[in-house]
ZAGU-972306 format. One record per residue (C-alpha): x, y, z; residue in three letters; chain. Coordinates in Angstrom, 3 decimals. Example, Ala and Ser with C-alpha at 12.3 -4.5 7.8 and 13.67 -1.06 7.14 Angstrom:
# ZAGU-972306
+----------+----------+----------+-----+-------+
|        u |        v |        w | res | chain |
+----------+----------+----------+-----+-------+
|   12.300 |   -4.500 |    7.800 | ala |     A |
|   13.670 |   -1.060 |    7.140 | ser |     A |
+----------+----------+----------+-----+-------+
//
This chain:
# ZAGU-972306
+----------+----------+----------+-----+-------+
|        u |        v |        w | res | chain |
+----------+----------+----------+-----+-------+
|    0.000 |    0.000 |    0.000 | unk |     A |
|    1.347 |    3.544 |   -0.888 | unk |     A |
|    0.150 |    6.760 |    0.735 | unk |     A |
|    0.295 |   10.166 |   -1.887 | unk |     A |
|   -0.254 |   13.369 |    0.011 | unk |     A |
|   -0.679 |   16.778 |   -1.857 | unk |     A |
|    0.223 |   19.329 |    0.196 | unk |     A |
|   -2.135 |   22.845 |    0.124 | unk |     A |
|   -4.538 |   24.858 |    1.973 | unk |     A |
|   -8.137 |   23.825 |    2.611 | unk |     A |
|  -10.949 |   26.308 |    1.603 | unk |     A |
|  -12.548 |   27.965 |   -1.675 | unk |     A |
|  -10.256 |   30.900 |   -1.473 | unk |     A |
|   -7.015 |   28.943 |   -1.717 | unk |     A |
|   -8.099 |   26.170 |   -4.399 | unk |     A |
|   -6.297 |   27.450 |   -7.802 | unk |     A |
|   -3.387 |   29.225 |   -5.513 | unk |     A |
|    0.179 |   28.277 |   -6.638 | unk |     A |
|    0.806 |   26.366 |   -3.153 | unk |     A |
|   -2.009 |   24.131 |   -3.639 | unk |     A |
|   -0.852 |   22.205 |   -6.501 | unk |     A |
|   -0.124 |   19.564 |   -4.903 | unk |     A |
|   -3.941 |   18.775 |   -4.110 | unk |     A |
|   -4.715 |   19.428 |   -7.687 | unk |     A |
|   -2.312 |   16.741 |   -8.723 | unk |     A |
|   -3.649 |   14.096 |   -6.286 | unk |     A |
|   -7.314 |   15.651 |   -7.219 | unk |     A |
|   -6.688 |   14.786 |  -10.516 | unk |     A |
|   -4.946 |   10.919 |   -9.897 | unk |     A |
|   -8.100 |   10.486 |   -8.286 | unk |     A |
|  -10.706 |   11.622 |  -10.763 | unk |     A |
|   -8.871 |    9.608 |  -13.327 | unk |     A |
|   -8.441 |    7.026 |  -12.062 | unk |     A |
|  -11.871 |    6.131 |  -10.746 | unk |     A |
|  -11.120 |    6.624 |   -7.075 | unk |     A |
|  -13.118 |    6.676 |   -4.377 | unk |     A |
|  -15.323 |    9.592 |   -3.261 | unk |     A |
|  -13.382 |   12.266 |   -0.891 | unk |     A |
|  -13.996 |   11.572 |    2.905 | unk |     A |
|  -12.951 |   13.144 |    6.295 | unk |     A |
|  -10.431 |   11.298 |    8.289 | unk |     A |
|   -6.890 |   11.645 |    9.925 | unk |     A |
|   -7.990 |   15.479 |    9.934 | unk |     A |
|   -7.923 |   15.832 |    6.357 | unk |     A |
|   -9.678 |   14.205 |    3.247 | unk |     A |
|   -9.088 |   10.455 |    1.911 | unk |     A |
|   -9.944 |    8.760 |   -1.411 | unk |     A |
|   -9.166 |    4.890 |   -1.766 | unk |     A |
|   -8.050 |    3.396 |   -5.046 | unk |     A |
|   -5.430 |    1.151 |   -7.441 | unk |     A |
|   -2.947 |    2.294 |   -9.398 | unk |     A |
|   -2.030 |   -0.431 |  -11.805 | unk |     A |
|   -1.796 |   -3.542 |   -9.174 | unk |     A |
|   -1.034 |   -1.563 |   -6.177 | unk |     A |
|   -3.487 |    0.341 |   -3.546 | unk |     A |
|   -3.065 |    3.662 |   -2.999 | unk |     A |
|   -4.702 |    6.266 |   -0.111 | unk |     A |
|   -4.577 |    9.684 |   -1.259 | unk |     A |
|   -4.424 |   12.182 |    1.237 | unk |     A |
|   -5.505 |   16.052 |    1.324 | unk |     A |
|   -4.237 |   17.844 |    4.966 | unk |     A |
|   -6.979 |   19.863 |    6.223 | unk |     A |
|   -5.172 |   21.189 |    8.802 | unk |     A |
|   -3.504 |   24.258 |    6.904 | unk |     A |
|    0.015 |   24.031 |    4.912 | unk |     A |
|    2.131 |   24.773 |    7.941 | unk |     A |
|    0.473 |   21.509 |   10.251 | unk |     A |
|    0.424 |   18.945 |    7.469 | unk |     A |
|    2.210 |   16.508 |    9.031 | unk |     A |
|   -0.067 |   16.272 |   11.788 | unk |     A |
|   -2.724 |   14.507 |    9.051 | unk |     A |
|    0.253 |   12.420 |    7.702 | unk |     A |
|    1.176 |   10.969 |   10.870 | unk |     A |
|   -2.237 |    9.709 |   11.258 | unk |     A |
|   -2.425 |    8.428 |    8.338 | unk |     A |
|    0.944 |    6.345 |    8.606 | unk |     A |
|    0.169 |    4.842 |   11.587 | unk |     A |
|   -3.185 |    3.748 |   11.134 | unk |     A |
|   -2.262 |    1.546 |    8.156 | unk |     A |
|    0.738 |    1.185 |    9.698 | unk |     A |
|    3.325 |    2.420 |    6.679 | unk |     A |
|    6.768 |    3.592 |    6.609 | unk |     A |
|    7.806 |    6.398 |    5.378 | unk |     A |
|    9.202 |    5.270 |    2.461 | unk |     A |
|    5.836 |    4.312 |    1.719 | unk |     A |
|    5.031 |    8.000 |    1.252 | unk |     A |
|    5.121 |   10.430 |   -1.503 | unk |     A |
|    4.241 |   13.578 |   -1.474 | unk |     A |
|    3.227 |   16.250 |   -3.932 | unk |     A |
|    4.157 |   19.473 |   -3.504 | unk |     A |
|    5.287 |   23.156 |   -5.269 | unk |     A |
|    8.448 |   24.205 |   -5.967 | unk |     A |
|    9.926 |   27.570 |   -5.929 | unk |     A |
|   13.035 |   26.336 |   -7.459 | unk |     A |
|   11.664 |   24.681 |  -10.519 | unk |     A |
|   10.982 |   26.350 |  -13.472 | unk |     A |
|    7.220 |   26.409 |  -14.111 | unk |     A |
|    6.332 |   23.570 |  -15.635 | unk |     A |
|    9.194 |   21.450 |  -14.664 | unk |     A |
|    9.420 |   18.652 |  -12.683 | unk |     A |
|   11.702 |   16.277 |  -10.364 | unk |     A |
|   11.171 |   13.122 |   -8.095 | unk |     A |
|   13.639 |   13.164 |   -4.721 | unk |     A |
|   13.865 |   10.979 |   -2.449 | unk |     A |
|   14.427 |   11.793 |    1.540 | unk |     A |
|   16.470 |   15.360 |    1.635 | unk |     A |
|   15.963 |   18.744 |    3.349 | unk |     A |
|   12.621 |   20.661 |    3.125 | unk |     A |
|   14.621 |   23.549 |    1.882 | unk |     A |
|   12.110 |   25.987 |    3.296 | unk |     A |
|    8.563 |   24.665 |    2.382 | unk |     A |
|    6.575 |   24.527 |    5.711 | unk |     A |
|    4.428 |   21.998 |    4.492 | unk |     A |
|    7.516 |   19.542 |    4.265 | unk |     A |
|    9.241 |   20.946 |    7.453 | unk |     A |
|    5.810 |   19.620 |    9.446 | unk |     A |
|    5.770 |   16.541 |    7.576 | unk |     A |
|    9.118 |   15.958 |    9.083 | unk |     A |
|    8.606 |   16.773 |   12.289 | unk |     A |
|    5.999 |   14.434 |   12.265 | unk |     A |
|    7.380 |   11.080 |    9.943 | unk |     A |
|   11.050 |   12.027 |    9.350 | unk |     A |
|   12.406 |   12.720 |    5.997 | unk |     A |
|   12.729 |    9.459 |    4.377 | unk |     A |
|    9.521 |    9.811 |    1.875 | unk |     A |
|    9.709 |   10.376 |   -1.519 | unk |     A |
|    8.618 |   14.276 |   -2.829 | unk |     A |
|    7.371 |   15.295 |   -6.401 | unk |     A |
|    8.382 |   18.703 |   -6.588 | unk |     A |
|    6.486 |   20.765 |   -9.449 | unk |     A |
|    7.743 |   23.700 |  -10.446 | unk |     A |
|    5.890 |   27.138 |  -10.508 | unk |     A |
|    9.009 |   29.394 |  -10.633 | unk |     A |
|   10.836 |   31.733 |   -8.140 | unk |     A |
|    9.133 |   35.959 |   -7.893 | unk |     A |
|   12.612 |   36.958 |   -8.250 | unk |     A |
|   13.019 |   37.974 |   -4.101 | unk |     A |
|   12.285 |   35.929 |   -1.051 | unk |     A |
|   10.349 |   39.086 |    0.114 | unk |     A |
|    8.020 |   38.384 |   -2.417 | unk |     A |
|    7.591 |   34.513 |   -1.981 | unk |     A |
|    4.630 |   34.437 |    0.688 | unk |     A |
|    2.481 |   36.942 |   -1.536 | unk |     A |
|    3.456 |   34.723 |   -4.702 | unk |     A |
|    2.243 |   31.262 |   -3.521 | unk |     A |
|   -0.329 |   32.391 |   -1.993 | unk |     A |
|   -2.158 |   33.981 |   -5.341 | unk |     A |
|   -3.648 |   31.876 |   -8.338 | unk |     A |
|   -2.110 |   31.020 |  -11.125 | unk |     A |
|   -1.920 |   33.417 |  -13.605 | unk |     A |
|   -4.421 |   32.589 |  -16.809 | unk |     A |
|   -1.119 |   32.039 |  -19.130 | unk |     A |
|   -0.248 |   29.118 |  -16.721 | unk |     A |
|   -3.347 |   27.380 |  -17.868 | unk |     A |
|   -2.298 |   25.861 |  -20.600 | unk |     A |
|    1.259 |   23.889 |  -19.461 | unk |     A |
|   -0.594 |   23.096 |  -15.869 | unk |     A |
|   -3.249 |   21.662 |  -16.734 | unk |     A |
|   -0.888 |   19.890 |  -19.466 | unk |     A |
|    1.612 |   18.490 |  -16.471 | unk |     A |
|   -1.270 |   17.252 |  -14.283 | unk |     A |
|   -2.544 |   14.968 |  -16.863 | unk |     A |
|    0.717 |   13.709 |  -17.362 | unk |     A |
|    1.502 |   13.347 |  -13.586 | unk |     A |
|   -1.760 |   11.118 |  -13.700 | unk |     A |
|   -1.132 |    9.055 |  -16.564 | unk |     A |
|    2.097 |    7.962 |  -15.361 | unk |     A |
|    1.065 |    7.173 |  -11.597 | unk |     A |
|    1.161 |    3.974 |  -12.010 | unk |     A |
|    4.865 |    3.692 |  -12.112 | unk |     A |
|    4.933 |    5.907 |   -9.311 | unk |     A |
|    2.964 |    3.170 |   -7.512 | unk |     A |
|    5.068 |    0.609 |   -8.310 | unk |     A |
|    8.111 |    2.885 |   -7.054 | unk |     A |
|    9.844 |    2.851 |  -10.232 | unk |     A |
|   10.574 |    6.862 |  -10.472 | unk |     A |
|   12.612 |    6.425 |  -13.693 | unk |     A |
|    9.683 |    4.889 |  -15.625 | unk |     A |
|    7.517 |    7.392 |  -14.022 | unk |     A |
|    9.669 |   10.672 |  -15.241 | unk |     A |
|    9.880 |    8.885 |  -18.576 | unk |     A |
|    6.225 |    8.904 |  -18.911 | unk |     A |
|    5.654 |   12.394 |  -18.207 | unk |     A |
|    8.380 |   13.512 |  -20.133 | unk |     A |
|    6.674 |   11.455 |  -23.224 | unk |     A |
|    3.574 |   13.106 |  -22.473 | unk |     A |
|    4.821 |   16.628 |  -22.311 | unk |     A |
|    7.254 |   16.339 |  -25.503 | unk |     A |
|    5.533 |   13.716 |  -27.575 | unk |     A |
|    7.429 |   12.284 |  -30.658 | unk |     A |
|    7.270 |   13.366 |  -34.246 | unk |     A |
|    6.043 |   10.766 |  -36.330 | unk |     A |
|    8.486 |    9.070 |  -38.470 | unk |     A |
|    8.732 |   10.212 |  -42.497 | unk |     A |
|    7.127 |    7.579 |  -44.556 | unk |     A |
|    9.242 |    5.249 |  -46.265 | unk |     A |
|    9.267 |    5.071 |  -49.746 | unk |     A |
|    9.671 |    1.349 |  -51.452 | unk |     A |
|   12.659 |    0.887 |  -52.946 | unk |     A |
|   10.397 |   -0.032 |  -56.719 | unk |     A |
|    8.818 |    3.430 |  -56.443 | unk |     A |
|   12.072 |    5.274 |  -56.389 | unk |     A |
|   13.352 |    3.351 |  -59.741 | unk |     A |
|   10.056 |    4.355 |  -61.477 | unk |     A |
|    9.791 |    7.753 |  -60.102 | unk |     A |
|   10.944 |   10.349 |  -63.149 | unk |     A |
|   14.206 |   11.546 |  -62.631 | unk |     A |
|   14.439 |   15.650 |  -62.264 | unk |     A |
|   16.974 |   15.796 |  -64.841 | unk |     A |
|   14.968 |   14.095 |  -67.458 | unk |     A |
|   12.150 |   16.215 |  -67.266 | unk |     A |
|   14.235 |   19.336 |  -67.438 | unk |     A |
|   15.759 |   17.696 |  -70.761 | unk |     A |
|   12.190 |   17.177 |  -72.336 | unk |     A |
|   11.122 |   20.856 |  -71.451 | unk |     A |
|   13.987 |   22.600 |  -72.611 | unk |     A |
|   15.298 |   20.254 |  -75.549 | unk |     A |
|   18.622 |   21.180 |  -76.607 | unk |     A |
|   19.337 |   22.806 |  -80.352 | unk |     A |
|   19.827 |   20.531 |  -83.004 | unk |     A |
|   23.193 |   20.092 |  -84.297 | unk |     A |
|   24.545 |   20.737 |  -88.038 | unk |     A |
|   25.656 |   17.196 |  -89.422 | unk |     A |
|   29.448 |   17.557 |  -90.040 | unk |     A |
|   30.843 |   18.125 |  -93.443 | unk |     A |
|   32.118 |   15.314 |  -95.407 | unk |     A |
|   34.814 |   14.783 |  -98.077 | unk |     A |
|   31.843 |   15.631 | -100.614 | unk |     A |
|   30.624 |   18.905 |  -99.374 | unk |     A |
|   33.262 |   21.091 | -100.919 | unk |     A |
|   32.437 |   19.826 | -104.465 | unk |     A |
|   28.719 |   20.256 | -104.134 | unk |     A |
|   28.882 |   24.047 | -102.805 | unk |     A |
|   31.172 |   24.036 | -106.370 | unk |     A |
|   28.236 |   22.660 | -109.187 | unk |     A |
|   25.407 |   24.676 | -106.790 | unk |     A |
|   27.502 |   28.023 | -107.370 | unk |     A |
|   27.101 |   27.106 | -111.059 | unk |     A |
|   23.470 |   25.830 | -111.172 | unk |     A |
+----------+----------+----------+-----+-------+
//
């Protein structure tokens, strides 16, 4: 069993802000995925379902970004996980927007979300950091995360969360590589290859050169004189 926690803030004022993406991603696992309706418990919201052969809890922390590992720690020892069970989805100042990374264990560089969820578990859980860019001054940061997104961010968000759902499964099954594979596949999908062209169709195919030859024919040339030709300018001079 795997536990995925998106870190945000509850309430309608704070549901398209920058810091909750992380319940938007699990919002959207969950939708896709045909999980089960949302549900208090472990002082935040629950939904039960599989991800490819594997069952998965999703969490939502109701308790406010800076407590969230209160909710977490409930969660873990009810079903009785370890922290490496645990990933959690969260935003990233240090990501370009639309970028994304998969660590595992490390320093919560910051983000009070994480910093509670350590307190609370350790640090030995796996993170999916998604990027929504830096305001340029740590002055600024608080004001930043806590806005929406701005409309031109529609577009590549909504883009990355469908790809962060279609390759859960691999994130399920703890295989990160796979997992960053697929997204990166969905976000940069291949060109198709150029059609082939049978090797019979390029010996019958009319050569360039040829049909410059037929449209622009070149001048006829003057048969050379023979040992004769001298003699019969002589008798037509005469004629």
């Amino acid at each position: 069993m795997k536990l995925f926690v998106g870190l945000g803030n509850p309430g309608a004022k704070y549901v398209r802000n920058r810091h909750n993406v992380g319940f938007m991603a699990v919002e959207r696992i969950a939708e896709d995925h045909g999980f089960s309706p949302w549900r208090s418990k472990f002082q935040g919201l629950v939904s039960e379902g599989r991800l490819g052969g594997e069952k998965v809890i999703l969490l939502k922390p109701q308790t406010f970004m800076n407590h969230s590992g209160q909710s977490v720690g409930e969660a873990l020892r009810f079903y009785r996980l370890s922290p490496g069970d645990v990933t959690v989805f969260h935003d990233e100042l240090d990501l370009a927007p639309g970028k994304l990374r998969v660590k595992q264990g490390g320093g919560h560089a910051g983000h009070n979300g994480l910093r509670s969820i350590h307190r609370h578990i350790d640090s030995d859980h796996a993170r999916v950091r998604i990027g929504i860019g830096h305001p340029g001054h740590r002055d600024r940061v608080a004001q930043y995360v806590l806005h929406d997104f701005a409309r031109a961010d529609q577009e590549w968000l909504d883009d990355l969360l469908r790809a962060i759902s279609e390759a859960a499964p691999e994130l399920a099954r703890g295989d990160t590589a796979r997992f960053m594979n697929a997204v990166g596949r969905h976000l940069t999908p291949q060109r198709p290859p150029a059609p082939k062209v049978a090797p019979h169709a390029k010996e019958n195919a009319p050569c360039e050169n040829a049909a410059q030859t037929q449209a622009n024919p070149l001048p006829e040339q003057a048969e050379p004189e023979g040992p004769l030709a001298p003699l019969q300018k002589l008798i037509d001079r005469f004629r």
